[in-house]
C-alpha positions as a printed Julia matrix, in Angstrom:
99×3 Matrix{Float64}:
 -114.55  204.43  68.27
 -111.24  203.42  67.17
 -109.07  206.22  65.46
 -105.82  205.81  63.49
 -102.78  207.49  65.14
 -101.17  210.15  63.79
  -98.16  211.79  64.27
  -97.71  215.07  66.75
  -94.42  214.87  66.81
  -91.88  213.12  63.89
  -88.01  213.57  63.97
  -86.05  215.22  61.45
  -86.25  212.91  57.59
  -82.53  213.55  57.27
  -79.99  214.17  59.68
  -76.07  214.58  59.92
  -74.08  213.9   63.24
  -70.74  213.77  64.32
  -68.71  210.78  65.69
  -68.71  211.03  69.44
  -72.18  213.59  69.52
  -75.72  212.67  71.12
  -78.57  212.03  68.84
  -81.57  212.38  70.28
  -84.67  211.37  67.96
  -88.67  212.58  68.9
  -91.64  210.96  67.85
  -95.02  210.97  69.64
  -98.37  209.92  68.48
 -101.81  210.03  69.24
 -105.11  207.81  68.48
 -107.77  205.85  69.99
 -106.65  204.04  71.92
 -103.38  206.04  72.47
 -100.67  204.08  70.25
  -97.54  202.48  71.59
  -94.93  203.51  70.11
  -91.92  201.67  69.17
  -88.28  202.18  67.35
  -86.68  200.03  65.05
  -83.26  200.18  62.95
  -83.82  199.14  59.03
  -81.03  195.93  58.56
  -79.63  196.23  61.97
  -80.22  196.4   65.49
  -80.31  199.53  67.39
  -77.22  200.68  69.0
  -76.54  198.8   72.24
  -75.26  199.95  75.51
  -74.96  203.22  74.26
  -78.97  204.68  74.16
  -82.38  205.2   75.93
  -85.16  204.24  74.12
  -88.13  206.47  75.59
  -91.8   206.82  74.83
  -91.16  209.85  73.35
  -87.5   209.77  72.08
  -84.37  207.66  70.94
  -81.47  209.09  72.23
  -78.25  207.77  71.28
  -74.85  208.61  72.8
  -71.2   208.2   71.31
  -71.92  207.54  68.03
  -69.9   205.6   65.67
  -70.1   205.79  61.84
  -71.61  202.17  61.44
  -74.19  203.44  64.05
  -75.5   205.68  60.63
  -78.63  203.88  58.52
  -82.52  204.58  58.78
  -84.26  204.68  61.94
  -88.27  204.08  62.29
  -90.24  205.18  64.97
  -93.68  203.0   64.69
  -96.91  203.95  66.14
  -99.75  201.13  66.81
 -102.95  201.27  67.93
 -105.13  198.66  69.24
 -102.59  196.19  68.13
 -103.62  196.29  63.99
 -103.0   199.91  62.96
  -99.46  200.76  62.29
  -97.81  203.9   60.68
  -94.4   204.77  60.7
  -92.04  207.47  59.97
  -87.82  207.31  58.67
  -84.99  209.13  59.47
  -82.21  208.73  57.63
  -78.9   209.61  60.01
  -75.27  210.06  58.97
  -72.32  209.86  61.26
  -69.47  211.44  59.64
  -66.05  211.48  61.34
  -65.09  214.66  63.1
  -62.41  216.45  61.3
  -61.83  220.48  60.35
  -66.0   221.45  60.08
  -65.66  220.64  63.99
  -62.9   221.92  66.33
């Protein structure tokens, strides 16, 4: 019996970094058959050189302000049966909020 996946584990809808921090996002789902899960970057590719893309996570290192945009983590089972889930991520520039 085929089951649709669903999400155990979905990363934050909005989120605000720092220029220069780690961003690590999680998203794991289950189904049957277990999904494969994949990330994507809305109107751009993801950040290159600079990340891990993981099962389970998207971490990205050094990050730049044009690194900011939404990021979809997309979960498919038996090759037809997609869902997905956004986060939205600013990078703003480090100033007086972080010494």
């Amino acid at each position: 019996m085929v089951s649709l996946p669903v999400f155990t584990v979905k990363p934050s809808g909005k989120v605000s970094v720092f220029t220069g921090d780690t961003l690590t996002l999680n998203c794991h789902a289950t189904g049957d058959p277990p999904p494969v899960v994949s990330r994507k970057r809305q109107g751009a590719a993801l950040p290159v050189g600079r990340g891990d893309r993981r099962e389970k996570a998207l971490t990205m290192r050094d990050l730049r302000e044009e690194d900011a945009g939404n990021y979809i983590c997309v979960a498919t089972s038996a090759g037809v049966f997609d869902i997905e889930t956004l986060s939205d991520v600013e990078v703003e520039p480090v100033g007086i909020g972080k010494l």
